[in-house]
C-alpha positions in Angstrom: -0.6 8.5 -7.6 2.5 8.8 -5.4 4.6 6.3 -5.0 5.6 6.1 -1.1 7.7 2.7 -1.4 9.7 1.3 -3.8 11.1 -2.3 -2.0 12.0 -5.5 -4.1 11.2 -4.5 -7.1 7.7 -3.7 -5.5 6.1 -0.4 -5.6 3.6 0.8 -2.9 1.5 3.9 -3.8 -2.3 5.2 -2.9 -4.2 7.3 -5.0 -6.1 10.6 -3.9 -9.2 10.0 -4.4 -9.0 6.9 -2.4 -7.7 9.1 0.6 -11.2 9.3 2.4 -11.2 5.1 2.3 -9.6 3.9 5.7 -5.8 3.5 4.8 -4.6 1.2 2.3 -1.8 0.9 -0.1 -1.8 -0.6 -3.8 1.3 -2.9 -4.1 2.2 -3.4 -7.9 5.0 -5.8 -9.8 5.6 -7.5 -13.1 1.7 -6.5 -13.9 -0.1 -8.3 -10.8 -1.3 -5.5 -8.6 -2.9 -6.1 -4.9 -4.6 -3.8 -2.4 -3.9 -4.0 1.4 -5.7 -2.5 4.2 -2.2 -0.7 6.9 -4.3 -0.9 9.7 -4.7 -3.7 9.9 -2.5 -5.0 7.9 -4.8 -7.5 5.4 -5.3 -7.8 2.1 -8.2 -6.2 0.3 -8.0 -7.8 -3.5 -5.6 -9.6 -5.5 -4.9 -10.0 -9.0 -1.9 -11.9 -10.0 0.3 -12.6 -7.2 0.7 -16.1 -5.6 0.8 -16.5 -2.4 4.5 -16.9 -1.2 4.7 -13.4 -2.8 1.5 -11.7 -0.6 3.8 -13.3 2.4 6.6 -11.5 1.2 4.5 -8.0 0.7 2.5 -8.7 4.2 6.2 -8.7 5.8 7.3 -5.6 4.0 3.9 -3.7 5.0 4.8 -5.0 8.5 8.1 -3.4 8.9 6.9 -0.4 7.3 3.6 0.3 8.4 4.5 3.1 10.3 6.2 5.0 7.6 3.2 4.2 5.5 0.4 5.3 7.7 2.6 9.0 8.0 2.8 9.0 4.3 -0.8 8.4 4.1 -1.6 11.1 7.1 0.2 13.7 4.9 -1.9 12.7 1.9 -4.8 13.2 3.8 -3.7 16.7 5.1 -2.4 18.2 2.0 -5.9 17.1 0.4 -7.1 19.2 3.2 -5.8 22.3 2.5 
């Protein structure tokens, strides 16, 4: 389960046997934990945040997405090998 983004007290992360699911991040803080699609950016399931803070974590995927869909492109290779 590596962590690829730690931001605002919230920490991004995928885990490997999710790697052949389209790409997607789980966002996790103060024990709520949500699930976002990166390309698209949407959300996939929530448990626990409200919705001022899935606006917050949208924006954050938004100005990162790119640096997420590499770390999640490495993933995938590395698996690969």
């Amino acid at each position: 389960m590596p962590v690829v983004l730690r931001i605002k007290g919230y920490r991004f992360w995928f885990y490997s046997a999710d790697l052949s699911e389209p790409p997607h991040v789980h966002v996790g803080k103060a024990g709520n934990e949500a699930k976002f699609w990166i390309a698209p950016i949407g959300l996939a399931r929530n448990k626990g945040f409200r919705p001022p803070e899935l606006r917050e974590i949208e924006s954050i995927l938004l100005t990162h997405q790119n640096t997420l869909l590499k770390s999640w492109q490495t993933a995938q290779e590395q698996r690969n090998d």
